[in-house]
N, CA, C and O atoms as CSV, one atom per row, in Angstrom:
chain,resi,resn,atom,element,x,y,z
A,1,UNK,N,N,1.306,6.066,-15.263
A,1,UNK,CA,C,1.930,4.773,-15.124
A,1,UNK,C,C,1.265,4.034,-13.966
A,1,UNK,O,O,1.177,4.582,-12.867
A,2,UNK,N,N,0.955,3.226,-14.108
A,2,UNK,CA,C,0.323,1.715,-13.474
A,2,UNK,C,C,0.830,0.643,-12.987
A,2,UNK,O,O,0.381,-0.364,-13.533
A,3,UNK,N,N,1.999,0.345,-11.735
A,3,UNK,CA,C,3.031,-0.799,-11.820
A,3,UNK,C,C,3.259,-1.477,-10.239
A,3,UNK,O,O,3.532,-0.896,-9.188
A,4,UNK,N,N,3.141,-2.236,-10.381
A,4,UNK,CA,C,3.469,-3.014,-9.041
A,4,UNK,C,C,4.864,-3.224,-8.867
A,4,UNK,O,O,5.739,-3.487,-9.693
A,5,UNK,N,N,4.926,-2.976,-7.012
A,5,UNK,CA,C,6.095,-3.219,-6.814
A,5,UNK,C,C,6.533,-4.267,-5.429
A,5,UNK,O,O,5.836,-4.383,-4.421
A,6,UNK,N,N,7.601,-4.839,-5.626
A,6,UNK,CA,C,7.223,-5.690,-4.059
A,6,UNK,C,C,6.094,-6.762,-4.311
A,6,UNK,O,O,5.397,-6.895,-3.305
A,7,UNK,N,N,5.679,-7.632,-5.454
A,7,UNK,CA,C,4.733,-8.120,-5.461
A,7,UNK,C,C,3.243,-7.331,-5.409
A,7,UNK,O,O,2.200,-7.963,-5.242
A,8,UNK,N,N,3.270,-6.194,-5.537
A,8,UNK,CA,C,1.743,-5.316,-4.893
A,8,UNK,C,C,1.241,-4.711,-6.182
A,8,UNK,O,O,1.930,-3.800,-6.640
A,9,UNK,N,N,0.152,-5.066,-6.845
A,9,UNK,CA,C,-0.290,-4.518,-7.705
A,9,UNK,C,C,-1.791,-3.690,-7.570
A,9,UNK,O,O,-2.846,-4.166,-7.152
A,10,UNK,N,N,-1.556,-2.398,-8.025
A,10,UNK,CA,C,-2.519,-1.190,-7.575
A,10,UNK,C,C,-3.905,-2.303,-8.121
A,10,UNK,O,O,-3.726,-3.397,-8.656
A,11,UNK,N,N,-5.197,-1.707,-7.830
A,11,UNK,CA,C,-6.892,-2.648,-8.723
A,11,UNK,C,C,-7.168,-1.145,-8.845
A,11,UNK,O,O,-6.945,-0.348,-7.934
A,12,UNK,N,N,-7.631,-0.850,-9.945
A,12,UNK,CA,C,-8.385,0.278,-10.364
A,12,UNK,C,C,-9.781,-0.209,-11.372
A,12,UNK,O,O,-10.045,-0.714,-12.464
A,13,UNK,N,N,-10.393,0.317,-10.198
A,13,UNK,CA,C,-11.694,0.005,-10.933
A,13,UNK,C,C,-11.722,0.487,-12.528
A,13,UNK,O,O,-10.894,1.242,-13.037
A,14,UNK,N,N,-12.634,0.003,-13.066
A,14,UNK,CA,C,-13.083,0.082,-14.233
A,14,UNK,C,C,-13.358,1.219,-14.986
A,14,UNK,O,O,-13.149,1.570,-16.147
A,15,UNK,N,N,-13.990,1.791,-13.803
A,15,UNK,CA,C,-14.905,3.287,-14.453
A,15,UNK,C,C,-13.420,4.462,-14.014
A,15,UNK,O,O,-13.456,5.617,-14.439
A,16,UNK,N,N,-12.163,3.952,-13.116
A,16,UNK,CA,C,-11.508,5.170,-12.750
A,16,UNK,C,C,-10.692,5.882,-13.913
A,16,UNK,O,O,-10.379,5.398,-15.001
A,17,UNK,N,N,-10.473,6.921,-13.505
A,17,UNK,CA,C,-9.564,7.645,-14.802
A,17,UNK,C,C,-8.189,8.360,-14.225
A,17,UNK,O,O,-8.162,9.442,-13.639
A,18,UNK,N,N,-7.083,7.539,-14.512
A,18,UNK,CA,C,-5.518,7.860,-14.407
A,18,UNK,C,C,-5.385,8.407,-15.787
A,18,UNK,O,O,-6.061,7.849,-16.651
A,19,UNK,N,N,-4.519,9.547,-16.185
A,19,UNK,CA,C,-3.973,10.819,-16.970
A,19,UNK,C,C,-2.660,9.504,-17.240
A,19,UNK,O,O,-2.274,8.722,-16.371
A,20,UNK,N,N,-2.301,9.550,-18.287
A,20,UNK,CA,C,-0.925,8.990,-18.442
A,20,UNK,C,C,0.462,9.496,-17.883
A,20,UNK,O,O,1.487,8.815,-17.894
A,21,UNK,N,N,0.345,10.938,-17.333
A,21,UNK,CA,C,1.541,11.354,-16.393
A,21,UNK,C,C,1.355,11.266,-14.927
A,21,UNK,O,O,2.245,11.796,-14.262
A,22,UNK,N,N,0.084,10.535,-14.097
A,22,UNK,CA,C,0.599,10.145,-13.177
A,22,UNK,C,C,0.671,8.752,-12.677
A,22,UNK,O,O,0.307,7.846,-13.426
A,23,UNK,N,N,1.014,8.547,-11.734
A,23,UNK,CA,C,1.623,7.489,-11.185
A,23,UNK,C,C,1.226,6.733,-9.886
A,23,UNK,O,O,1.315,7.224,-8.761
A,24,UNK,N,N,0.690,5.234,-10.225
A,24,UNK,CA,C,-0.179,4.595,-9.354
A,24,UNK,C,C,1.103,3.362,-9.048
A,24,UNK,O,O,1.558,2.781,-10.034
A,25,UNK,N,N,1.694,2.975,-7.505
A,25,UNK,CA,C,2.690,1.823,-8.069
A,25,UNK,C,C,2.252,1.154,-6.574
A,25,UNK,O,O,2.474,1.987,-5.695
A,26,UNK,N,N,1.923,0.408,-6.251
A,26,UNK,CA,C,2.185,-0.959,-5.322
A,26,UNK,C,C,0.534,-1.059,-4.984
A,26,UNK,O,O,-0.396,-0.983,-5.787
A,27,UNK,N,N,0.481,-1.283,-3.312
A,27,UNK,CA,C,-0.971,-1.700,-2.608
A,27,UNK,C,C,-1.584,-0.713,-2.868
A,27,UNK,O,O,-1.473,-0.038,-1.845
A,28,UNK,N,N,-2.449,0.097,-3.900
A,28,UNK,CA,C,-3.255,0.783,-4.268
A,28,UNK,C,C,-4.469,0.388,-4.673
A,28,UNK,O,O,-4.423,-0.432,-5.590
A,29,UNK,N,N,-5.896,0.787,-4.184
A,29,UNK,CA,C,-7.488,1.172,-4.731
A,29,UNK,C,C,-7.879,1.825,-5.226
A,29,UNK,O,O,-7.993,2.814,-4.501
A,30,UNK,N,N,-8.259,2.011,-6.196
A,30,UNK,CA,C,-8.913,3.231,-7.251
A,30,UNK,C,C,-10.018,3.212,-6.753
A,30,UNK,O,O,-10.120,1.989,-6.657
A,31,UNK,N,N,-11.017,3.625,-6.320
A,31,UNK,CA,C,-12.385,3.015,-6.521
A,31,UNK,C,C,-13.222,3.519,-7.895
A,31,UNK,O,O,-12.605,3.820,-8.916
A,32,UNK,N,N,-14.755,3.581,-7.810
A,32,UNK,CA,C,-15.162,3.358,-8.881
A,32,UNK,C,C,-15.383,5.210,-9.272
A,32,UNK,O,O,-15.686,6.140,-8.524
A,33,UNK,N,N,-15.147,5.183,-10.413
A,33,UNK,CA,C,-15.585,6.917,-10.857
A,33,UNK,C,C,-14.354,7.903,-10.181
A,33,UNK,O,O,-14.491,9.117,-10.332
A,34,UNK,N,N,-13.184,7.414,-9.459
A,34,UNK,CA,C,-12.204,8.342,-8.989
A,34,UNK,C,C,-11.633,8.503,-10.144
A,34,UNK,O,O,-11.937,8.011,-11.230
A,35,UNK,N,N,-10.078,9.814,-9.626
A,35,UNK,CA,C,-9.950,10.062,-10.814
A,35,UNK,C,C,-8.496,10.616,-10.118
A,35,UNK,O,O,-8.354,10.922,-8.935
A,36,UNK,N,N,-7.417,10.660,-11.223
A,36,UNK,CA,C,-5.666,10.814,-10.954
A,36,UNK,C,C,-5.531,11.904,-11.941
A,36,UNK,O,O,-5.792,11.565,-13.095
A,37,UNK,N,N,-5.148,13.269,-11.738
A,37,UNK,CA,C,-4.742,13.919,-12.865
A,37,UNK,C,C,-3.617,14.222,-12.635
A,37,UNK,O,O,-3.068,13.773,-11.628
A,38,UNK,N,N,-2.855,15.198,-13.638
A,38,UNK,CA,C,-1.567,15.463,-14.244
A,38,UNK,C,C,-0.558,15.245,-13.246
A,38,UNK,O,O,-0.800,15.838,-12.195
A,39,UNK,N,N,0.818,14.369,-13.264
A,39,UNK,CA,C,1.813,14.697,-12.356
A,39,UNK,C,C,1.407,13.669,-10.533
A,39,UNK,O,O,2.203,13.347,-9.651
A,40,UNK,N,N,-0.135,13.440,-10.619
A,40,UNK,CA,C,0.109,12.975,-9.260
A,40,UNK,C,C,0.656,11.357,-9.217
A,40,UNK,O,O,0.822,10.457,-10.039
A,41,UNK,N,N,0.862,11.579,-7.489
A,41,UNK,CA,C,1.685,10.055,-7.377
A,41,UNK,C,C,0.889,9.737,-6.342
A,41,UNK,O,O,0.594,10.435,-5.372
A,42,UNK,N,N,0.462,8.318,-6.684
A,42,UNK,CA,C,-0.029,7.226,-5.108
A,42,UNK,C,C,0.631,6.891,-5.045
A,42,UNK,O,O,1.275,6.909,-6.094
A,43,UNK,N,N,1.334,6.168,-3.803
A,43,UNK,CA,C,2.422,5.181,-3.516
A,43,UNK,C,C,1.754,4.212,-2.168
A,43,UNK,O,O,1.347,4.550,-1.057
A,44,UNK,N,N,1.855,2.953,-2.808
A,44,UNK,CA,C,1.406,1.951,-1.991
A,44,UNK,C,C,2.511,1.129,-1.347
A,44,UNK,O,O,2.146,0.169,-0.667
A,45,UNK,N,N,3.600,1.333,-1.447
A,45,UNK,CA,C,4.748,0.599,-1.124
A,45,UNK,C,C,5.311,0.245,0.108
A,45,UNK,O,O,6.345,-0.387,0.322
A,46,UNK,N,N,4.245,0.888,1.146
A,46,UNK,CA,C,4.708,0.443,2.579
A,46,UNK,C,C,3.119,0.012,3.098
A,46,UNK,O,O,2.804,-1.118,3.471
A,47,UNK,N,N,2.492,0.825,3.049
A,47,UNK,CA,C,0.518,0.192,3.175
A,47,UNK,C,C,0.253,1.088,2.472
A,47,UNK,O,O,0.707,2.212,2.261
A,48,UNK,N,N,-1.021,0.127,1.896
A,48,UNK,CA,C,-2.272,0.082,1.524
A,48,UNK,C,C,-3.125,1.644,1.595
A,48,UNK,O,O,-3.419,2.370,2.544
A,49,UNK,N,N,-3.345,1.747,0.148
A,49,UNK,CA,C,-3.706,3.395,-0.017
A,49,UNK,C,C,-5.142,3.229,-0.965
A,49,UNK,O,O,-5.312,2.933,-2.148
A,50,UNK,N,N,-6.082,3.572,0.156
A,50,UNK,CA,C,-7.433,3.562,-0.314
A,50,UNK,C,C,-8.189,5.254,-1.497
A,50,UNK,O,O,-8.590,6.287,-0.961
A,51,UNK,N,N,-8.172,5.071,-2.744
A,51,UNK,CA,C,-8.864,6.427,-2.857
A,51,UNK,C,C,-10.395,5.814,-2.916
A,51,UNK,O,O,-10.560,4.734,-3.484
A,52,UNK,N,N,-11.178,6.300,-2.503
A,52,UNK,CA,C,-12.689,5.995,-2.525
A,52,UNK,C,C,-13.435,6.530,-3.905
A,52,UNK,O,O,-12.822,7.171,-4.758
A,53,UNK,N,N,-14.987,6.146,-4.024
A,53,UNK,CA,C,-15.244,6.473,-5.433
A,53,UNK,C,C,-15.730,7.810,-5.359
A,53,UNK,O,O,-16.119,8.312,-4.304
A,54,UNK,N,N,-15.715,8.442,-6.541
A,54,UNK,CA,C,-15.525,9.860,-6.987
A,54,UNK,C,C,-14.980,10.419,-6.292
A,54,UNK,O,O,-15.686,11.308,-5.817
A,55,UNK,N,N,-13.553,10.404,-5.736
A,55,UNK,CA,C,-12.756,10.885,-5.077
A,55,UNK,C,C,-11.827,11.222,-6.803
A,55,UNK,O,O,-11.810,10.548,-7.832
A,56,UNK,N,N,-11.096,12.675,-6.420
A,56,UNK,CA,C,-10.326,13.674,-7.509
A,56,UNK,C,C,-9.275,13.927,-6.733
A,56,UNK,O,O,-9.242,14.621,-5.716
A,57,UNK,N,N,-7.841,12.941,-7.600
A,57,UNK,CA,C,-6.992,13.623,-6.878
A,57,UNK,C,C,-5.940,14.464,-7.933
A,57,UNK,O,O,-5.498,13.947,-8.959
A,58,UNK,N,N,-5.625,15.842,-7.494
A,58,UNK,CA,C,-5.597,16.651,-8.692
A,58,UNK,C,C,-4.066,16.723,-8.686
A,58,UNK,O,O,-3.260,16.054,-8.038
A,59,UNK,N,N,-3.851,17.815,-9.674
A,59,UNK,CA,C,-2.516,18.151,-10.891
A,59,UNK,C,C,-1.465,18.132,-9.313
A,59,UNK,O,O,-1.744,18.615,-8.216
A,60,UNK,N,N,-0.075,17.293,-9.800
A,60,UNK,CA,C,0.969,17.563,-8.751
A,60,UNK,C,C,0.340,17.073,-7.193
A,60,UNK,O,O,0.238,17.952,-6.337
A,61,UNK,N,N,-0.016,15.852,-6.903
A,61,UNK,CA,C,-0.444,15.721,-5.481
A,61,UNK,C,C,0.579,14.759,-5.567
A,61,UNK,O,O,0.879,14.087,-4.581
């Protein structure tokens, strides 16, 4: 899931790859070639949460 909150909508680059069970929601960066698998959560809802490119963030983070 992919959702802004508070006005804050995550930018995920183009090339990144989010799993449909985890969860990207407010001031969030994907960068380019990163990657979200099973279960994890970013949360941007208080600041701004940079993942850089080919950065892997894995199952349950």
């Amino acid at each position: 899931m992919i959702a802004a909150i508070d006005g804050r909508t995550p930018i995920v680059d183009p090339t990144a790859f989010v799993v449909d069970s985890a969860v990207v929601i407010g001031d969030v960066v994907l960068g380019p070639e990163s990657s979200l698998w099973y279960h994890a959560v970013v949360r941007g809802d208080v600041e701004r949460v940079r993942i850089g490119a080919r950065t892997n963030i894995q199952d349950n983070a």
